[in-house]
N, CA and C of each residue as an Amber inpcrd file, in Angstrom:
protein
   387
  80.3920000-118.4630000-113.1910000  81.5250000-118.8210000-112.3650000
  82.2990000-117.5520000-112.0280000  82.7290000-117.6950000-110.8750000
  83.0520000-116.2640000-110.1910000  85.3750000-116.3580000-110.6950000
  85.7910000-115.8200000-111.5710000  87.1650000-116.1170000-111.6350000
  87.9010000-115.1740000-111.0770000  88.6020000-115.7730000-110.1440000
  89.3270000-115.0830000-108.6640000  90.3250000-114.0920000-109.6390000
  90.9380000-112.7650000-108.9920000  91.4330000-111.8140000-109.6940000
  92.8120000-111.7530000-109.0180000  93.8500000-112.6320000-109.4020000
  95.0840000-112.4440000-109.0110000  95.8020000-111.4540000-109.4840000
  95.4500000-110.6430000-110.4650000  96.1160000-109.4670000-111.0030000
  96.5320000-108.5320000-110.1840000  94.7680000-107.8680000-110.0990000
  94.4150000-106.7110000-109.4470000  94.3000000-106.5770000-107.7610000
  95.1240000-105.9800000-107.3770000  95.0430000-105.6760000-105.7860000
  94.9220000-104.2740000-105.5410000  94.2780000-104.5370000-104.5320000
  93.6520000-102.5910000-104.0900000  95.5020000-101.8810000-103.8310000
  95.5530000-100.4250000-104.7000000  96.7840000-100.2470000-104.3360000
  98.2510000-101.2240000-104.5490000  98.2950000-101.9950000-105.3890000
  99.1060000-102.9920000-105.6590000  98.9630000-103.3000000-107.3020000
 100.6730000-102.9020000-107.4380000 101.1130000-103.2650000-108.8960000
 101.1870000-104.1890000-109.0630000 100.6820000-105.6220000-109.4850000
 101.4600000-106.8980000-109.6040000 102.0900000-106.7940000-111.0690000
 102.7700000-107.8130000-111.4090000 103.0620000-108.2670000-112.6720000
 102.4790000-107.9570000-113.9380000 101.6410000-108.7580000-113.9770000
 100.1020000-108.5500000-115.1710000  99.9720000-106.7510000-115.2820000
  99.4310000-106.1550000-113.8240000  99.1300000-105.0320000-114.2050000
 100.1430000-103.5280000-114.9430000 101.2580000-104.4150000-114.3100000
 102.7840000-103.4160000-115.1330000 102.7380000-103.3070000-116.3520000
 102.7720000-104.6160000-116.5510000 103.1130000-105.0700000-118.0830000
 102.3830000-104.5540000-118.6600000 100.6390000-104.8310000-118.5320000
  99.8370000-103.7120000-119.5800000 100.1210000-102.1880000-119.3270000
 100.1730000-101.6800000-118.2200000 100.3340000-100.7760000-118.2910000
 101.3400000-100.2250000-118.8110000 102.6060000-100.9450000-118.7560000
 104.2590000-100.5490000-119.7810000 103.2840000-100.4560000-121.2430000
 102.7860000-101.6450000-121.4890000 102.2180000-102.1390000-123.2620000
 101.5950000-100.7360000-123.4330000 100.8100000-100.5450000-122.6930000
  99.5810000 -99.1080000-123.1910000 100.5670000 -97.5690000-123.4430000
 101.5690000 -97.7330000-122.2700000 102.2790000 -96.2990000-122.0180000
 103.1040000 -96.3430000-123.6120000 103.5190000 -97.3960000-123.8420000
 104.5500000 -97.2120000-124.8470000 103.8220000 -97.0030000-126.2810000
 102.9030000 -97.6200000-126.1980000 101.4240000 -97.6300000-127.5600000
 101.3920000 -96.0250000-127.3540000 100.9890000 -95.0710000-126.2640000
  99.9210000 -94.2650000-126.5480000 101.1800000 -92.8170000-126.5270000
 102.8390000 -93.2870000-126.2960000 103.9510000 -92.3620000-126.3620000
 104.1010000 -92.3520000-128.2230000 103.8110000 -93.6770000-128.6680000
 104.1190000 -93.8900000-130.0250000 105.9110000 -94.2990000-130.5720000
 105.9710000 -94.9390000-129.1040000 107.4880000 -95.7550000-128.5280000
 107.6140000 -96.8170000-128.9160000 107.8690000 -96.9510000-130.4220000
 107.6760000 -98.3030000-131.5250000 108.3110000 -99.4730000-130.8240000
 110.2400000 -99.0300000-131.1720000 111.3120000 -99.8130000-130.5000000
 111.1900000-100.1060000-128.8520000 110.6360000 -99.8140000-128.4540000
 110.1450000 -99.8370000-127.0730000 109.0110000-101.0780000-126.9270000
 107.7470000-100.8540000-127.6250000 106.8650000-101.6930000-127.8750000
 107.0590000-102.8820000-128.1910000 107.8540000-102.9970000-129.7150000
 108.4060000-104.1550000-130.1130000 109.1080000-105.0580000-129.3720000
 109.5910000-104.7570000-127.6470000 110.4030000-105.6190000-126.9810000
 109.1440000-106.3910000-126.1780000 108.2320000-106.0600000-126.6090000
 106.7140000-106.8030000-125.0420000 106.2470000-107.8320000-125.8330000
 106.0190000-108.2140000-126.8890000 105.7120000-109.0390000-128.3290000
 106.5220000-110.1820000-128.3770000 106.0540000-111.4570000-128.4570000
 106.9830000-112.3150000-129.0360000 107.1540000-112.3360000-130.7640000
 108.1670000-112.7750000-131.1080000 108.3290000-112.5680000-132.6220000
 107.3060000-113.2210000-133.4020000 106.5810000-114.3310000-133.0760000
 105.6400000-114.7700000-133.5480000 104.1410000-114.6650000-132.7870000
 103.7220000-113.4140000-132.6340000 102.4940000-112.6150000-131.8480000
 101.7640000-112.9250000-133.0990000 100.5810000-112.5240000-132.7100000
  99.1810000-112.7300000-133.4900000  98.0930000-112.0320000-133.0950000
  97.9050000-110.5400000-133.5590000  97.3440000-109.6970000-133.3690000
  95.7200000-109.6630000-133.7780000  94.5120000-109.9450000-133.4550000
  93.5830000-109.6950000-134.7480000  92.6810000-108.6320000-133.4020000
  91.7810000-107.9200000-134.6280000  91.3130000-106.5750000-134.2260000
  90.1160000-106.4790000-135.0700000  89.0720000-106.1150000-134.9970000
  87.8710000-105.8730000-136.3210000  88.1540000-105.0420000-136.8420000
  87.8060000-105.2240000-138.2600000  88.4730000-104.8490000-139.5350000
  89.4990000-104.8180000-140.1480000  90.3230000-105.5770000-139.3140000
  91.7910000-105.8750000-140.0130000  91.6890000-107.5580000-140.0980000
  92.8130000-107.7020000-141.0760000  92.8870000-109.5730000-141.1780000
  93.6760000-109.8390000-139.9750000  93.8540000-110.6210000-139.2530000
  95.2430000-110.9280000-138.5310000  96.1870000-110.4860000-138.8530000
  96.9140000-110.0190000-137.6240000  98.4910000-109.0810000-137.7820000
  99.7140000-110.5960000-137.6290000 100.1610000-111.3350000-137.9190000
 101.0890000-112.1770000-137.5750000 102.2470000-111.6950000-137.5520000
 102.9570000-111.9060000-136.8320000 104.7380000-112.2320000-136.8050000
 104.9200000-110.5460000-135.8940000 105.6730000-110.4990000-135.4460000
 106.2250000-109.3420000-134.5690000 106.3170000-107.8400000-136.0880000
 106.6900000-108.3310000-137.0730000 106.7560000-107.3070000-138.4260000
 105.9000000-106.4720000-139.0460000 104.6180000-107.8650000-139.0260000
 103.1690000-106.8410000-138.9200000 102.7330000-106.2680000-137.8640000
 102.9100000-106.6780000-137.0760000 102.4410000-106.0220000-135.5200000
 103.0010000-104.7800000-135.4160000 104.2960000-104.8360000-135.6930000
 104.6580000-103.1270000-135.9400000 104.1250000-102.5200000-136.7460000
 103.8320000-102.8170000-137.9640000 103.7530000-102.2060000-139.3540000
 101.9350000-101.7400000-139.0800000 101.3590000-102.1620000-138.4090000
 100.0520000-101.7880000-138.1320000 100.1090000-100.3440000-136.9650000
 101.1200000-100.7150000-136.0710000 101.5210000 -99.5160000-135.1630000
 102.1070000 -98.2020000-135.5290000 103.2490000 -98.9120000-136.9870000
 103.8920000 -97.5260000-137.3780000 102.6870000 -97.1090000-138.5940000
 102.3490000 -97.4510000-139.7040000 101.5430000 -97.4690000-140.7820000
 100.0060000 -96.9680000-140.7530000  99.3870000 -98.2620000-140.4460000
  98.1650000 -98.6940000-140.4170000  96.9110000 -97.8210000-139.8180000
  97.6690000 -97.8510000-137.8800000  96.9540000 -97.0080000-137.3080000
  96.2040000 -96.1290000-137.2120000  95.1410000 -95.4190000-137.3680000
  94.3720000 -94.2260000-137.6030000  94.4740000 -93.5480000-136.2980000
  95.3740000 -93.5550000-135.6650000  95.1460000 -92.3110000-134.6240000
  96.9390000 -91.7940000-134.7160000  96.5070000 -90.7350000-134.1620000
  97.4530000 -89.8160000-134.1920000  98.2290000 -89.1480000-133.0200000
  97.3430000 -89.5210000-131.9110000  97.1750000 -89.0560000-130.1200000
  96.1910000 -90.1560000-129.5190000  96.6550000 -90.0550000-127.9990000
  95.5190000 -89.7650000-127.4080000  96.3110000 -91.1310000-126.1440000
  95.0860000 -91.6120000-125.3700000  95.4890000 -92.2930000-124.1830000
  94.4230000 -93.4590000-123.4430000  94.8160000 -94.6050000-123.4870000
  94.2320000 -95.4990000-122.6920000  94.2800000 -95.5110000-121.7580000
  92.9170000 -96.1030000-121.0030000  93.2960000 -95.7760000-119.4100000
  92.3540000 -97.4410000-118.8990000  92.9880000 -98.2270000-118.3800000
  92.8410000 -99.5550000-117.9850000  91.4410000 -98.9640000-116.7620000
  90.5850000 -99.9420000-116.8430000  89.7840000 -99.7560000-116.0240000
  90.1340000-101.0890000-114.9870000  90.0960000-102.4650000-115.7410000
  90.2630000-103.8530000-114.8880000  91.6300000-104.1990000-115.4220000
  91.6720000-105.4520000-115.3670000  92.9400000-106.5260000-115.5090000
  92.9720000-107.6110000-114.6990000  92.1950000-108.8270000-115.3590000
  92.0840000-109.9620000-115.0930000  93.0660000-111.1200000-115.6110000
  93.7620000-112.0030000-114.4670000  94.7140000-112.6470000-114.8400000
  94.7480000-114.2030000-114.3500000  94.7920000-115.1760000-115.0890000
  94.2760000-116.6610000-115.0650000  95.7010000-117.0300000-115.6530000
  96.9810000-117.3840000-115.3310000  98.0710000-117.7490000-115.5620000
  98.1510000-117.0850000-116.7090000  98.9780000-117.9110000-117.9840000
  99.4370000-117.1540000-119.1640000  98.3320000-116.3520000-119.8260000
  96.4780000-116.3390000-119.3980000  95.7540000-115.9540000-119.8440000
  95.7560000-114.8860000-119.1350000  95.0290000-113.4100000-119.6820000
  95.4340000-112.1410000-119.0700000  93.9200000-111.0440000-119.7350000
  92.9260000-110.9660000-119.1260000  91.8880000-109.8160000-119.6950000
  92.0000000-108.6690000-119.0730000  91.8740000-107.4650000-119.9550000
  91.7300000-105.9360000-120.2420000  90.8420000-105.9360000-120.6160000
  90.3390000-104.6410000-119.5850000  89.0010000-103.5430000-119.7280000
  89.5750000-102.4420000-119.6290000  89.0110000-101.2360000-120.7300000
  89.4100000 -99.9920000-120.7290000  88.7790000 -99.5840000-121.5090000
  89.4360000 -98.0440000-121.8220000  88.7470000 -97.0080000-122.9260000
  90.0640000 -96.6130000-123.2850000  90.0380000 -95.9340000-124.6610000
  90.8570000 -94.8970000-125.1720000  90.0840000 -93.7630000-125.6960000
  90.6690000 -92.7850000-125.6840000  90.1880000 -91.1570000-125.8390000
  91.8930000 -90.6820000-126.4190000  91.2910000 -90.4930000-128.1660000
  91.8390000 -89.1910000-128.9620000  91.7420000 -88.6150000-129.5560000
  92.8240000 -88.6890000-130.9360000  92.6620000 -87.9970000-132.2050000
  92.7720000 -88.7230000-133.2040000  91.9570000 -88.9180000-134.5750000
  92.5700000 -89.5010000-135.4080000  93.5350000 -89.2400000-136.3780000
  94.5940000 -89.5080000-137.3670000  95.3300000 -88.8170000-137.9970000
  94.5940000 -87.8280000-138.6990000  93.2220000 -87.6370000-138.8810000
  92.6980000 -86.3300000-139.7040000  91.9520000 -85.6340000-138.7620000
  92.4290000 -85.6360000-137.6930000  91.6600000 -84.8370000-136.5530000
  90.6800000 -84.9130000-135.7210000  89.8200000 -86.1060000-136.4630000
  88.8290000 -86.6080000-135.2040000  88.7100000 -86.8240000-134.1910000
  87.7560000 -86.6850000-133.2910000  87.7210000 -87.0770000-131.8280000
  87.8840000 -88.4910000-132.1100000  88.1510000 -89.2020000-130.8490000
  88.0210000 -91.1840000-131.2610000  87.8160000 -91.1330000-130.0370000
  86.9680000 -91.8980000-129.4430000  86.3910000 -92.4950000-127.8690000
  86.0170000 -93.8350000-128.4900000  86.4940000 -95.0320000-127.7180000
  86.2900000 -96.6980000-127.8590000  86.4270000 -97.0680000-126.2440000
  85.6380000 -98.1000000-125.9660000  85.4600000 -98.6430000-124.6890000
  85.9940000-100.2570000-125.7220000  86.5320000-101.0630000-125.1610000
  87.9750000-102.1060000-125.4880000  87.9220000-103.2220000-124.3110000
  87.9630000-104.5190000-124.8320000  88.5930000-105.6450000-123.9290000
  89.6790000-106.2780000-124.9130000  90.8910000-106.6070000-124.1750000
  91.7210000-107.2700000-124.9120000  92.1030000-108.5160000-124.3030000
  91.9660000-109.7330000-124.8450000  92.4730000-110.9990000-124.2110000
  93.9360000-111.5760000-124.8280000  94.7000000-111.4140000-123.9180000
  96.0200000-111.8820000-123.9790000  96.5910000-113.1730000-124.0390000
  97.6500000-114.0150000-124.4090000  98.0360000-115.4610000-123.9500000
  99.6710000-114.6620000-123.8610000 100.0080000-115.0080000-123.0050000
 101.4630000-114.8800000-122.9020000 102.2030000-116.0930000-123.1000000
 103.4630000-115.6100000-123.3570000 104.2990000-116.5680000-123.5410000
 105.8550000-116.0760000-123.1610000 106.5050000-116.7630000-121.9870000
 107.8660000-116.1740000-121.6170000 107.9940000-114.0640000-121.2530000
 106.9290000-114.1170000-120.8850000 106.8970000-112.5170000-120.2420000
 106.4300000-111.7530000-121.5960000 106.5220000-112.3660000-122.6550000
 105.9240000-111.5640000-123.3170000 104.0950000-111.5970000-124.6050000
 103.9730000-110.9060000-125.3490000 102.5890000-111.5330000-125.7820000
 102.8690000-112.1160000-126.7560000 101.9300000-113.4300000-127.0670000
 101.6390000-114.3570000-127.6440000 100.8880000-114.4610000-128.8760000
  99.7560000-113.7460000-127.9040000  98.4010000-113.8210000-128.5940000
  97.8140000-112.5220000-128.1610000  97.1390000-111.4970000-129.4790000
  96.2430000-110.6320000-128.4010000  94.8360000-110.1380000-129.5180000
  93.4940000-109.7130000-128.5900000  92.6110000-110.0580000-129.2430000
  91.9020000-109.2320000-128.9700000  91.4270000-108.1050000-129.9310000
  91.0640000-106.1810000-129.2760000  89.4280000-106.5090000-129.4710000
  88.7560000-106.3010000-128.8840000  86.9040000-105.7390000-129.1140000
  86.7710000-104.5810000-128.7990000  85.7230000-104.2780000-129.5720000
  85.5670000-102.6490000-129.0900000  84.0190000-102.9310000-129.1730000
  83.5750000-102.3490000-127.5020000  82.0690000-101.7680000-127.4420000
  81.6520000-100.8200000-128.5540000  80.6400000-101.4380000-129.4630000
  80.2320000-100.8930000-130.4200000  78.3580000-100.6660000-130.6660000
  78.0470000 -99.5360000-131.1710000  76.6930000 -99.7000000-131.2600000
  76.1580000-100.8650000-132.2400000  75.0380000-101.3430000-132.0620000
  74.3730000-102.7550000-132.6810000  73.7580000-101.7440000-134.4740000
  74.4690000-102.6900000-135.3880000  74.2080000-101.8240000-136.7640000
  72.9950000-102.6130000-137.1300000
């Protein structure tokens, strides 16, 4: 099934595409108090290898704490948007806190709720172990 792309317009910011792009700019500045305003207080983060992040408290505490990178920058390739439902395609390219290179290719599926996230749900293109 072909799902029509109200997000993305050639040359055109809509809504959807701000917002991730605010979400990513403020993630990859390391703009905590900034971040923490795009989140609803009861968000629900899960990611491989972590358990679920719940409540807006862990969601930080994985951003300020947790995180293994240290630098670096996402760069949205798509942004697909189906009402409160919202998919990301991208990559990030950095550093990890002990200096590593880090390159991940990433989809994240969103649920919003009242302008902000709800629900969000990271994959990372990974080689087959």
């Amino acid at each position: 099934m072909d799902v029509p792309n109200s997000c993305f317009r050639e040359n055109v910011m809509l809504g959807c595409e701000k917002f991730i792009a605010e979400f990513f700019r403020q993630i990859d500045s390391a703009n905590w108090d900034d971040l923490k305003n795009l989140v609803s207080d009861g968000v629900v983060y899960e990611r491989p290898g972590y358990r679920p992040f719940v409540g807006v408290d862990e969601f930080m505490r994985f951003y300020r704490e947790e995180r293994n990178v240290n630098s670096g920058r996402h760069v949205i390739d798509r942004i697909f948007e189906r009402g409160k439902d919202w998919v990301c395609i991208g990559s990030f390219r950095g550093k990890s806190k002990a200096g590593d290179d880090l390159s991940a290719e990433f989809v994240d599926i969103y649920t919003m709720s009242s302008e902000l996230i709800l629900r969000r749900k990271t994959f990372f293109f990974a080689p087959l172990m």
